[in-house]
C-alpha positions, 0 to 999 in steps of 0.5 A: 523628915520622913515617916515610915508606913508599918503596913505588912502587906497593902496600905491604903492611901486615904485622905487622913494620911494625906491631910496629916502629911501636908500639916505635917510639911507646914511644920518641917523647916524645909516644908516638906514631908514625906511619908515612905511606903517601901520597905528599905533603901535597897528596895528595887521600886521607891513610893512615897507621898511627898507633902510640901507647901509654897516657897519650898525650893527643891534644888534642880537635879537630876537622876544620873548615876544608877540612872533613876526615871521618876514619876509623879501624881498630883493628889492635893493642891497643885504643883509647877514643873520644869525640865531643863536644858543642860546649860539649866535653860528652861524646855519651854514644851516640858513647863506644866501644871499639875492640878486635879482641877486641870487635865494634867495629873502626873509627870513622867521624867527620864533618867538624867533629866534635869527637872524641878517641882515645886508647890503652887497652892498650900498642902499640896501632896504628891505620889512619887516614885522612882527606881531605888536602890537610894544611896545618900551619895549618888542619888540625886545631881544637883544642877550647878547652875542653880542656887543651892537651898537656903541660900540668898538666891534660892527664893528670887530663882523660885520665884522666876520659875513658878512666875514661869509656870503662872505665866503660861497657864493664866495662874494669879502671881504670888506676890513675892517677898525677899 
């Protein structure tokens, strides 16, 4: 689900827009939420807010073909992120915590490198943005190595991944159902 800025010339990114996003995420099935500010698809620059709560699996990927690098500001909650090795071995230097309460805000990733994110606290949203133009085909690769979303063992592999990420910074474990 996304929705679509209708501003002509600037638009504002206030906190009303981002509280509506993030209530917005807890009622999409996947929950997440994004709200585009570009004009179209073949737009050469992507921006966007990306709302999402805790559990939602975003599928490691990559940005390969029509190489994309991709940024990211944290602006409500928190989020873990993970790089990854090509064999989808975690780069232990690249696990990190981003959080408005910490020093770390946002996150830079290079075109072709594998990576996730996913949400550590409720309603948290982020800017993102990345190279366009967005082709449905070749946007992202997905790893192999990785569950798909939905699927039996996409919620035990988050898991792992945000225990990761609680780990190394002293974060309180969520207590995990399967």
């Amino acid at each position: 689900m996304a929705t679509l800025s209708d501003h002509k010339d600037f638009a504002i990114i206030d906190r009303n827009l981002i509280e509506t996003k993030a209530q917005q995420a807890t009622e999409n099935e996947r929950s997440r939420e994004i709200h585009i500010f570009h004009a179209a698809h073949k737009d050469n620059l992507h921006r966007m807010l990306n709302a999402f709560q805790p559990k939602s699996y975003v599928v490691p990927h990559r940005h390969l073909e029509d190489p994309k690098d991709e940024a990211i500001i944290i602006l409500k909650g928190s989020i873990g992120c993970i790089c990854f090795n090509e064999d989808g071995s975690i780069i232990p230097e690249s696990v990190c915590y981003l959080s408005q309460g910490t020093d770390m805000v946002g996150l830079d990733v290079r075109a072709g490198v594998w990576h996730t994110f996913f949400a550590l606290e409720k309603d948290t949203v982020i800017f993102e943005v990345k190279s366009g133009p967005y082709t449905r085909a070749t946007d992202k690769d997905f790893a192999s190595w990785a569950p798909k979303e939905n699927s039996d063992e996409a919620l035990p592999y988050l898991a792992k991944l945000e225990d990761t990420v609680r780990e190394k910074f002293n974060l309180e474990k969520r207590p995990w159902e399967f």
